[in-house]
DOLOVO-244546 format. One record per residue (C-alpha): x, y, z; residue number from 0; residue in one letter; chain. Coordinates in steps of 0.25 Angstrom, whole numbers, plus 5000, padded with zeros to 4 digits. Last residue first. Layout:
REM DOLOVO-244546
X, Y, Z, NUM, A, A
...
This chain:
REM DOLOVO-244546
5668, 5189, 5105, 462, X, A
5662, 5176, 5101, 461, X, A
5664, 5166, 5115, 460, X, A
5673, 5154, 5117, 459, X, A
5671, 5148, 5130, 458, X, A
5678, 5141, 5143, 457, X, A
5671, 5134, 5149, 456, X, A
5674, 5131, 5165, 455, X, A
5665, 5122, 5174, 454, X, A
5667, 5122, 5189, 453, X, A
5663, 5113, 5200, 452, X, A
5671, 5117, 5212, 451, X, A
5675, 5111, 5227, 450, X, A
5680, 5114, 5238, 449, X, A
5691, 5105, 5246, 448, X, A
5702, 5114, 5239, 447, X, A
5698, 5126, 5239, 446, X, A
5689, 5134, 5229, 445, X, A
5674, 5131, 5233, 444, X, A
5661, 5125, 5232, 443, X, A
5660, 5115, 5244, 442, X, A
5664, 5100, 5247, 441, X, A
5660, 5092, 5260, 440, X, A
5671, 5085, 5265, 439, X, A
5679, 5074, 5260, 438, X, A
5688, 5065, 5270, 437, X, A
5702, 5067, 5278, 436, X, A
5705, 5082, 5279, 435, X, A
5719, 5089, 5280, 434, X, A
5714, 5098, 5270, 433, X, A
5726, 5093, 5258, 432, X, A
5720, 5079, 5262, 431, X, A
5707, 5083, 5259, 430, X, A
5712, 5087, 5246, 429, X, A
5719, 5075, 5243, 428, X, A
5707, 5066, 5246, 427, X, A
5698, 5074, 5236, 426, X, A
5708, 5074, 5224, 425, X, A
5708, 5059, 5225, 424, X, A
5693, 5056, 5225, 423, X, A
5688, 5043, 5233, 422, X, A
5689, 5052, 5247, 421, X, A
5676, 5057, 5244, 420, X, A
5671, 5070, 5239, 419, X, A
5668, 5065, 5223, 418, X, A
5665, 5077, 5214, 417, X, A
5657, 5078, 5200, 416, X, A
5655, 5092, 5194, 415, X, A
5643, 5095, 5185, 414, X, A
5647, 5109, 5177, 413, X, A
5632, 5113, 5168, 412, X, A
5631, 5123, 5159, 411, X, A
5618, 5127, 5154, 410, X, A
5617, 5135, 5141, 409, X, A
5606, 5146, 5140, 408, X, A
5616, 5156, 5132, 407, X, A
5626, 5148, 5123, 406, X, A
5636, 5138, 5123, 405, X, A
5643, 5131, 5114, 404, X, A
5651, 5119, 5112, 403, X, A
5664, 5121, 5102, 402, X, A
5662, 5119, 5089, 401, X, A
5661, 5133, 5083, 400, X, A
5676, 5134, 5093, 399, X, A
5682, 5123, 5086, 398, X, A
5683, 5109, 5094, 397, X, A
5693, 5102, 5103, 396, X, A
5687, 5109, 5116, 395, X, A
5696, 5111, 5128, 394, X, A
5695, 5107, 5142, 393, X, A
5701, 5113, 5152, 392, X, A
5708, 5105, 5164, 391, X, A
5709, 5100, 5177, 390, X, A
5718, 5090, 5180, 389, X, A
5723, 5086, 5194, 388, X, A
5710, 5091, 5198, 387, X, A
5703, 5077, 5191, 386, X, A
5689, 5077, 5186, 385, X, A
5685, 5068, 5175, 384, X, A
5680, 5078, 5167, 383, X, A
5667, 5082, 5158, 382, X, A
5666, 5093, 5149, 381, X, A
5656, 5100, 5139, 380, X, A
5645, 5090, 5142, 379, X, A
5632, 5094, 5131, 378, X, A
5618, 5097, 5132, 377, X, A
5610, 5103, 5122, 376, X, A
5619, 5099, 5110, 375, X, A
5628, 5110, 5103, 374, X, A
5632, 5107, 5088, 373, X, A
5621, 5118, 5083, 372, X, A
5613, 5121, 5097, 371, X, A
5608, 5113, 5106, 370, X, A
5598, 5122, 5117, 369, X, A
5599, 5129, 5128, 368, X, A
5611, 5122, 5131, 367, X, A
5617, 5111, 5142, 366, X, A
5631, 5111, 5145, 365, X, A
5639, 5100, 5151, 364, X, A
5651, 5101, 5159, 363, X, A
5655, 5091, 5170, 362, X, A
5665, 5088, 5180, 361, X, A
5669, 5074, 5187, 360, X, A
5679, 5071, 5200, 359, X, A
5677, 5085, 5209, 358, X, A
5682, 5084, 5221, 357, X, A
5695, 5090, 5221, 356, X, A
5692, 5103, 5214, 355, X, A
5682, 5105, 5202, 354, X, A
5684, 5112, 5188, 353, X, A
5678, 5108, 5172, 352, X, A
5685, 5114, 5161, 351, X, A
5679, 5119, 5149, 350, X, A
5684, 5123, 5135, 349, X, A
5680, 5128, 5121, 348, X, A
5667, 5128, 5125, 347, X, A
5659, 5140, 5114, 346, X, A
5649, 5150, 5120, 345, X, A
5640, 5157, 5113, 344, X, A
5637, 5171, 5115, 343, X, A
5627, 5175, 5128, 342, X, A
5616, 5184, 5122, 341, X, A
5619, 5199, 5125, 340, X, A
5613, 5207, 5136, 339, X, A
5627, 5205, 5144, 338, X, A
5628, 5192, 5142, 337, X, A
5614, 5184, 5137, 336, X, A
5609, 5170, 5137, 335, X, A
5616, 5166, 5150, 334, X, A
5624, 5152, 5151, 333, X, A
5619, 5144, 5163, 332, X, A
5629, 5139, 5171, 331, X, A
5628, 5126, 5180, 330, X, A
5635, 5120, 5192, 329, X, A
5634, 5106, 5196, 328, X, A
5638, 5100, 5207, 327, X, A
5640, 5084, 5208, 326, X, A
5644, 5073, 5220, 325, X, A
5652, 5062, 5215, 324, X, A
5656, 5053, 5227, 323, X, A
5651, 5062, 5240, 322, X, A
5658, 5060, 5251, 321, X, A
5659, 5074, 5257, 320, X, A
5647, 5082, 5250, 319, X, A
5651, 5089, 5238, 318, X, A
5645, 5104, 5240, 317, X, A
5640, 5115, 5231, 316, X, A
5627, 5116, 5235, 315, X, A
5612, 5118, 5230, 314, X, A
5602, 5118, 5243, 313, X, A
5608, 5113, 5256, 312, X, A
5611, 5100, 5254, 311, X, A
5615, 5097, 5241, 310, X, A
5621, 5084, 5239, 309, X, A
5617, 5081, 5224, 308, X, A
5619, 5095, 5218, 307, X, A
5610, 5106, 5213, 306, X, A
5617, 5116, 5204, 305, X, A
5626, 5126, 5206, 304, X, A
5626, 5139, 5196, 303, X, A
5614, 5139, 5186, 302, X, A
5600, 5139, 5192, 301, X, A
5595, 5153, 5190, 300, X, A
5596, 5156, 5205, 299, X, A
5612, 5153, 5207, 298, X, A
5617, 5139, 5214, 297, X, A
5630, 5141, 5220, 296, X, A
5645, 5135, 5214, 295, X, A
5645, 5144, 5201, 294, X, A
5654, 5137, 5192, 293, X, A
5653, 5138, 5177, 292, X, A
5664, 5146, 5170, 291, X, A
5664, 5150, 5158, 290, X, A
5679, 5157, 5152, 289, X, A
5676, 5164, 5139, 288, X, A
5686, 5163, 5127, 287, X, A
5683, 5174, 5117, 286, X, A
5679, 5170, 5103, 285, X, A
5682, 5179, 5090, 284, X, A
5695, 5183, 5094, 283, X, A
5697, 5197, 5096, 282, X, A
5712, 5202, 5094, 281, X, A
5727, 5198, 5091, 280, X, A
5722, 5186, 5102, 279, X, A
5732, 5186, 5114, 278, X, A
5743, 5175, 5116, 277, X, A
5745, 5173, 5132, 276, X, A
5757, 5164, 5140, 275, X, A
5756, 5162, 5154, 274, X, A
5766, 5160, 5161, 273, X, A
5771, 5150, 5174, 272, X, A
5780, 5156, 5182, 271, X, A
5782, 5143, 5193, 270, X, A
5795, 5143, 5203, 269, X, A
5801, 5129, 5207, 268, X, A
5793, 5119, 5214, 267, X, A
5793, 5117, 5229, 266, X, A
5789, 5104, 5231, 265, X, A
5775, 5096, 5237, 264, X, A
5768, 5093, 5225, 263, X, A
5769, 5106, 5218, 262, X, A
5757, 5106, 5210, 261, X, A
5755, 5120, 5205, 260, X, A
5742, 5124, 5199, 259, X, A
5743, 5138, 5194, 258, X, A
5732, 5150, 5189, 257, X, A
5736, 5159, 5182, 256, X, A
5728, 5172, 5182, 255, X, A
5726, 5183, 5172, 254, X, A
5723, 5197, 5175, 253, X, A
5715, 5206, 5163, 252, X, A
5718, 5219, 5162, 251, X, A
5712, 5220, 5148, 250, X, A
5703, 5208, 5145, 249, X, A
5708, 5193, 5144, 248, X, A
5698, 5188, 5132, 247, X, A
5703, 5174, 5128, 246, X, A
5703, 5170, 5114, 245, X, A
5697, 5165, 5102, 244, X, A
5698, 5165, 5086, 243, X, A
5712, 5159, 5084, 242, X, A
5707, 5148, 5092, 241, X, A
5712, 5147, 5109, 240, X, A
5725, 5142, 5113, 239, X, A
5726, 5138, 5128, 238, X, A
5740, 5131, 5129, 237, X, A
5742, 5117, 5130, 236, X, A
5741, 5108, 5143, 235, X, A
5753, 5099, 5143, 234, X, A
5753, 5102, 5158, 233, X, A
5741, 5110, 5162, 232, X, A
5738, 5123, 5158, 231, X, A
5725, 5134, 5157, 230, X, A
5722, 5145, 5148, 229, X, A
5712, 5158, 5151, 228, X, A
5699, 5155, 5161, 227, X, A
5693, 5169, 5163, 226, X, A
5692, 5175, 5174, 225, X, A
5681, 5183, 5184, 224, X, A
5677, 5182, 5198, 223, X, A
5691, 5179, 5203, 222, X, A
5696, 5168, 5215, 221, X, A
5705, 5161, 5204, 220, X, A
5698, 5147, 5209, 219, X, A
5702, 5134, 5216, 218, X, A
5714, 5136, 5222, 217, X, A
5719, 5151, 5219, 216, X, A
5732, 5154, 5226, 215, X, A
5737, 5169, 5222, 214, X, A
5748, 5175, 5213, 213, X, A
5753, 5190, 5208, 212, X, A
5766, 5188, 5218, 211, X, A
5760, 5198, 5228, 210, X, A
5746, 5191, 5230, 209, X, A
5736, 5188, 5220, 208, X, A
5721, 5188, 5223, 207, X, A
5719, 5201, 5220, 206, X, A
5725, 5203, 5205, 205, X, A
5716, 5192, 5203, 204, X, A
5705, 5200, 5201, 203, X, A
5711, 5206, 5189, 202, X, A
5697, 5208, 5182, 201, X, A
5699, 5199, 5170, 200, X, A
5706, 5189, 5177, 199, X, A
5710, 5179, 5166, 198, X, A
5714, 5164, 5171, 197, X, A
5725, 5156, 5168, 196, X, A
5726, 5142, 5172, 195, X, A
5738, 5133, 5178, 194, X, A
5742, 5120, 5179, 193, X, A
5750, 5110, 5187, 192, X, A
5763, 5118, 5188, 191, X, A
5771, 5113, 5199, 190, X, A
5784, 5104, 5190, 189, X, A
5779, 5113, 5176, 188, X, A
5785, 5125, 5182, 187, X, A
5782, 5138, 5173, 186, X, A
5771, 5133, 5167, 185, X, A
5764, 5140, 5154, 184, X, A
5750, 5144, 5153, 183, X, A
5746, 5148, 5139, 182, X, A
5737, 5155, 5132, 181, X, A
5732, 5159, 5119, 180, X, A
5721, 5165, 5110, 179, X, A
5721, 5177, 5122, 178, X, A
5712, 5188, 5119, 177, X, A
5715, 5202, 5123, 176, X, A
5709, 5215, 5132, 175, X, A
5718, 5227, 5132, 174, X, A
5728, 5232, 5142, 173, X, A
5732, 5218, 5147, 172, X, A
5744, 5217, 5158, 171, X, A
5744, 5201, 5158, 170, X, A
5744, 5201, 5173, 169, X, A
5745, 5187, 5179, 168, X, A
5739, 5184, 5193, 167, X, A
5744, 5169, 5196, 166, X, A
5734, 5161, 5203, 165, X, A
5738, 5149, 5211, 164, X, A
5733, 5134, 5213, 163, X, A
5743, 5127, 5222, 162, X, A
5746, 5112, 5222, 161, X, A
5748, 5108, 5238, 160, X, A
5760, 5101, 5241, 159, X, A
5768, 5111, 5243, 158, X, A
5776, 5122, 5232, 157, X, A
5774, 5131, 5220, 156, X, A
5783, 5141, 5219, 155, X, A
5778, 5152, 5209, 154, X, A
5785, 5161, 5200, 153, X, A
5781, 5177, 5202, 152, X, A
5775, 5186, 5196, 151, X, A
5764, 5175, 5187, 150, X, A
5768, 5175, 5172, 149, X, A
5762, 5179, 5159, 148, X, A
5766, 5180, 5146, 147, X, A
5759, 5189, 5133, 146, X, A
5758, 5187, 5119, 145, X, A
5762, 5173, 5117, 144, X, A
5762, 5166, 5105, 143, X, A
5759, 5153, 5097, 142, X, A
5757, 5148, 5111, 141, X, A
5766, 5138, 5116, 140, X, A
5762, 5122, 5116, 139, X, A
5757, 5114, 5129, 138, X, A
5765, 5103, 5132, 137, X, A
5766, 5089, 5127, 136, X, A
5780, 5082, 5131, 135, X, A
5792, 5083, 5124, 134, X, A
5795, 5077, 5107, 133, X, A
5799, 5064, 5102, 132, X, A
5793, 5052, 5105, 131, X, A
5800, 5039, 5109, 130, X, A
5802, 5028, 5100, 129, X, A
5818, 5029, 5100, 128, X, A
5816, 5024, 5115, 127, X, A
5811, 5009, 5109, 126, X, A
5801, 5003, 5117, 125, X, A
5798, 5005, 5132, 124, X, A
5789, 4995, 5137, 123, X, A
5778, 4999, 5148, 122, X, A
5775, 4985, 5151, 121, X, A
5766, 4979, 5141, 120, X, A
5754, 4985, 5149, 119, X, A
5760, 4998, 5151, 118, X, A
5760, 5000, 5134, 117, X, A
5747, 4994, 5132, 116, X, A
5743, 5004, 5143, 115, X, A
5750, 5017, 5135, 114, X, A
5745, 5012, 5122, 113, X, A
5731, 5009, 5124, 112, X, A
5731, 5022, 5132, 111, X, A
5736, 5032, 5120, 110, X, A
5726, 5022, 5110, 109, X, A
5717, 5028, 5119, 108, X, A
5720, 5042, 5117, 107, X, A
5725, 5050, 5129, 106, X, A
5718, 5061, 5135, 105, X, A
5727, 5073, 5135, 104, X, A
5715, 5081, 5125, 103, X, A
5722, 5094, 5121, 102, X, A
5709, 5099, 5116, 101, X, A
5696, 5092, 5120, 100, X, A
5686, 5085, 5111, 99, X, A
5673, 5089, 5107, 98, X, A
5659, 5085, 5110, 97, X, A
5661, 5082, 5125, 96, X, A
5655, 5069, 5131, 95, X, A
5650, 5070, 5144, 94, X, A
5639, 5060, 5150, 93, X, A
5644, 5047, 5147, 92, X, A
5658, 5054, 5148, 91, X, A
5668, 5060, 5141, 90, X, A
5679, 5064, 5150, 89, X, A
5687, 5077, 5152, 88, X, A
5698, 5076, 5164, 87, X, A
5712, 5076, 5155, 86, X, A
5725, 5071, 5165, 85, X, A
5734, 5063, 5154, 84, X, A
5733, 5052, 5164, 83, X, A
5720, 5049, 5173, 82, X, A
5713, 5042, 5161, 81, X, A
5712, 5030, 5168, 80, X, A
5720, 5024, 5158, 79, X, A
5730, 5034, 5159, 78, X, A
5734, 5034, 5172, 77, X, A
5735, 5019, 5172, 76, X, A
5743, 5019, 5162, 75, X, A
5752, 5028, 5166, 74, X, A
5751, 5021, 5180, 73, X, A
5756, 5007, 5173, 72, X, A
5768, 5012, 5163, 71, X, A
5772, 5021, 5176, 70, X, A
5785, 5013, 5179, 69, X, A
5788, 5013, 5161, 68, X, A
5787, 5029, 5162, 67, X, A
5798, 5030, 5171, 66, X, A
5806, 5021, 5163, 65, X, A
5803, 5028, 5150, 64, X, A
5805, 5042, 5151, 63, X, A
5796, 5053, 5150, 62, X, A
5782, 5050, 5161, 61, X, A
5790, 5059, 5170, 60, X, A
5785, 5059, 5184, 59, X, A
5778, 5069, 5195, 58, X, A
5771, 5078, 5186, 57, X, A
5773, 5091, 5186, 56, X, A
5785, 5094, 5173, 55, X, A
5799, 5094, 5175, 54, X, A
5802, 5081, 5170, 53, X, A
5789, 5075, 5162, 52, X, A
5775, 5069, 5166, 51, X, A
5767, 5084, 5164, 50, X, A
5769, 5085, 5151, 49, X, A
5773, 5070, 5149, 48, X, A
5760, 5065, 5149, 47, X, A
5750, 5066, 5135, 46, X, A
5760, 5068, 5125, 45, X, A
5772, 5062, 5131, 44, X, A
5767, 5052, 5137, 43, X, A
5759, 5046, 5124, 42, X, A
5772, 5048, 5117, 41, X, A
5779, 5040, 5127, 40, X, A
5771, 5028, 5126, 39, X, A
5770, 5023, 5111, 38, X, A
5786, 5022, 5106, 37, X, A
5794, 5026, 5119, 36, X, A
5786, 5018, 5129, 35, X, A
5781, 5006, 5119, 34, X, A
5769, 5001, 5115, 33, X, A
5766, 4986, 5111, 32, X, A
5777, 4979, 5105, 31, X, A
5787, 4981, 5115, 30, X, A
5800, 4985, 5118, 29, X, A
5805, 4984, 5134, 28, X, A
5795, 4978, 5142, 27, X, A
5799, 4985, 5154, 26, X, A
5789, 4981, 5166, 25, X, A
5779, 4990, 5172, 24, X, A
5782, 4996, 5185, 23, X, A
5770, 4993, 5194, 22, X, A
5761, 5009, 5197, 21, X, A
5762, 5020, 5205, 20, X, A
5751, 5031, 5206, 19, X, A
5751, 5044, 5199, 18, X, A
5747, 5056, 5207, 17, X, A
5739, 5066, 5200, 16, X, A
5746, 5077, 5199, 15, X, A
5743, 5088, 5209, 14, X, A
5732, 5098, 5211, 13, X, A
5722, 5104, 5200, 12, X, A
5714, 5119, 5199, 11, X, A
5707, 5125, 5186, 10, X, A
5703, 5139, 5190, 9, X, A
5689, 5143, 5193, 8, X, A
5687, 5157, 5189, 7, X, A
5673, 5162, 5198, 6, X, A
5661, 5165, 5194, 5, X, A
5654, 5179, 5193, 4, X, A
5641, 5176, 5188, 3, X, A
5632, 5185, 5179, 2, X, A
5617, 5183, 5180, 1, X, A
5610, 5191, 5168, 0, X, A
């Protein structure tokens, strides 16, 4: 059987989106129709003010009444278009997921009928004893922690420039364990824009980091092997598995922290972000495998790059400059057999689709062998309206028995979507990072004017 080394790819973003100005809205005082207070700041404060509060990393407060009132027009602007909550998986004509997803920050649409009925009547504020109780979502605390994790050293974070580092995190293991639970927690909400954590079962990392136990890492760990562990993003809850699963971390086992700082031209105060961990007492019935699909080449049994619209010299990664909405594809099919054993079923409890600034669409679909029990031949297991800012992983709302399955034979395809013109916003701010003034041609590869088409499932497995 083939076996291929593949790269982790870790989840990369840059700034906030900026948010654009807009008329103030006048003060019509109490009204019939919603009101700040009574209808308004509930929805804020369960879908926004994580990250739109004092001390936290967006650049204004959506808390208190008279500021809210001058943005009445842009927040519903931002919301309409489905901008605001940031959440990038769509249904589609051609992609519509069985289940729904976990921790879902889309709002309803009786949500959006009231916040624009509200900006529409001229953002009144009704009576302050209305407002809601309680703070801003945020992710809740493990039921316990086992063990805590920090980097050596805090990190400053500074420029104009976000930066992606890796943090080498030693959890001293003398015998292999299953984490139920995870947990990443910031350490300075004003800069930290997300993070990852990666297991490094080999301890390659160990190489790539420098005195203070850290290294940059833009658009990959730089290992062969690791497995996906937890991720966070404002609000973002912790990674809690079923009672009957877990994640294998074997014995001597490095793990990595991956940080996305926005900084936006400061000099923030110190970073520790820790990671929190709460082991299995033994083995769970499933284990959590990381899948990734992202071989970049064309291999001989026809997996791995497929042919593309603008290829010019054979089968290619490469978006020509210009182009609108150029696709790759990349495929992966699954063996029948592992090590003289027929491969287990696999069961989706996540995916997550990963690009740079290019990409504006990504796609995974699976086709099977055959339909089997609630699985239908050919089924889309994710597609998202691309943005950096906001890359995320996307949870299943569904039992593990219930949960999509794969098995041996099974075709997965990644389709991802780019636009290299000067039309797409993430492009024309990368170019000017590079001191260039329109698109060149884009290749395969980590920095920042390469590009990636990258699926990641992540699996529950029988031990």
């Amino acid at each position: 059987m083939r076996t291929i080394a593949l790269t982790a790819i870790v989840i990369v973003s840059t700034a906030l989106p900026l948010i654009g100005c807009s008329s103030e809205p006048s003060d019509a005082g109490t009204a019939a129709g919603p009101t700040f207070h009574k209808d308004v700041a509930p929805i804020l404060q369960k879908h926004c003010q994580s990250c739109h509060s004092p001390g936290q990393i967006a650049s204004f407060s959506l808390i208190e009444y008279e500021q809210v009132k001058n943005l009445a027009g842009l927040i519903v602007m931002r919301t309409q278009d489905g901008t605001m909550p940031p959440w990038g998986a769509i249904d589609t004509d051609e992609c519509t997921p069985r289940f729904g997803w976990q921790h879902d920050s889309r709002l309803s649409d009786a949500e959006l009928a009231t916040l624009e009925a509200w900006g529409n009547a001229g953002a009144p504020e009704g009576d302050p004893k209305d407002a809601p109780a309680g703070e801003p979502t945020k992710g809740v605390d493990l039921a316990r922690v086992d063990l805590t994790l920090q980097p050596k050293k805090p990190f400053v974070a500074s420029g104009e420039q976000d930066q992606l580092i890796c943090f080498v995190l030693d959890p001293e293991l003398t015998e292999d364990v299953y984490v139920s639970a995870s947990k990443i927690v910031p350490g300075n909400l004003k800069v930290d824009h997300h993070g990852v954590v990666f297991v490094d079962p080999e301890g390659e990392s160990l190489a790539l980091a420098n005195a203070d136990g850290y290294y940059e890492c833009f658009g990959s760990l730089g290992l062969e092997k690791s497995r996906f562990l937890t991720p966070w993003v404002p609000g973002a809850q912790p990674t809690v598995f079923p009672s009957n699963a877990g994640a294998f971390v074997p014995a001597g086992s490095k793990l990595v922290l991956q940080m996305h700082y926005h900084a936006a031209g400061t000099t923030a105060d110190p970073d520790s972000t820790k990671v929190e961990l709460q082991f299995h007492p033994g083995v769970p019935e499933y284990r959590a495998e990381f899948l990734p699909v992202a071989v970049p080449v064309p291999l001989p049994d026809g997996d791995g790059l497929q042919p593309g619209p603008d290829d010019a010299n054979g089968i290619e990664f490469r978006i020509p400059a210009g182009a609108k909405a150029h696709t790759e594809m990349v495929r992966l099919t699954l063996p029948s057999e592992v090590g003289g054993q027929p491969l287990p079923e696999m069961k989706v409890y996540s995916v997550m689709n990963h690009m740079h600034y290019v990409g504006v669409d990504g796609k995974i679909t699976v086709r099977r062998a055959a339909a089997q029990g609630s699985d239908p031949a050919n089924e889309c297991l994710l597609q998202t309206k691309w943005d950096f800012n906001w890359q995320q992983t996307y949870t299943y709302d569904a039992t593990i028995e219930n949960l999509p399955t794969l098995r041996g034979g099974d075709i997965i395809d990644v389709r991802c979507t780019y636009d290299n013109t000067l039309d797409n916003p993430f492009l024309k701010r990368a170019l000017i990072e590079q001191h260039l003034t329109s698109p060149q041609d884009v290749t395969y590869g980590e920095t920042t004017l390469d590009e990636m088409c990258v699926g990641i499932l992540n699996t529950f497995v029988k031990n």
